[in-house]
N, C-alpha and C positions, 0 to 999 in steps of 0.2 A: 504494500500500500504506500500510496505517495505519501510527505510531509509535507502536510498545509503550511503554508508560508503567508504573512501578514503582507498585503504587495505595499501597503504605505511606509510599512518599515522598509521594506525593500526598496523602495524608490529612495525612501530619504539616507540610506547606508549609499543606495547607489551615489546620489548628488554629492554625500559629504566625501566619498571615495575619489569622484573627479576635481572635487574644490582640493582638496588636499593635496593631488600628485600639481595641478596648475600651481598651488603655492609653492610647493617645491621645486618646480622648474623656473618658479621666478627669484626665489630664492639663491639656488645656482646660477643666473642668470646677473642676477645686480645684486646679491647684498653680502655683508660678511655680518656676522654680527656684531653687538657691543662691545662685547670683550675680545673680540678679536683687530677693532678696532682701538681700542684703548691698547690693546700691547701694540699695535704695530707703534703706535701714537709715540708709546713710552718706549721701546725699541729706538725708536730712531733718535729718538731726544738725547739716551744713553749716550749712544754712539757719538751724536754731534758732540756734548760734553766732554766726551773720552778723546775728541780731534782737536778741540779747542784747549786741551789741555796738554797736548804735545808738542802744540804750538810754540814755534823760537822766534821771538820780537828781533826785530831786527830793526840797527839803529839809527 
């Protein structure tokens, strides 16, 4: 015997299934997240301090 299935649940798993793989294609697409922005942030700021600090003044 078959199992009866709810189709309004089924439509609405279907929709939230397509909204979610869209999100993460745009996601891949454009974004990094917070935290991964905030290191790159402080990543580069290290480094620039660590260049300006090996810096020789010249007279």
């Amino acid at each position: 015997m078959a199992e009866i299935i709810n189709l309004r649940q089924a439509r609405k798993a279907a929709a939230r299934k397509a909204d979610r793989s869209g999100g993460d294609a745009a996601a891949l697409k454009f974004g990094r997240t917070k935290a991964q922005k905030l290191l790159e942030t402080a990543n580069s700021a290290k480094a620039k301090a660590e260049l300006d600090a090996k810096k020789r003044e010249t007279p």
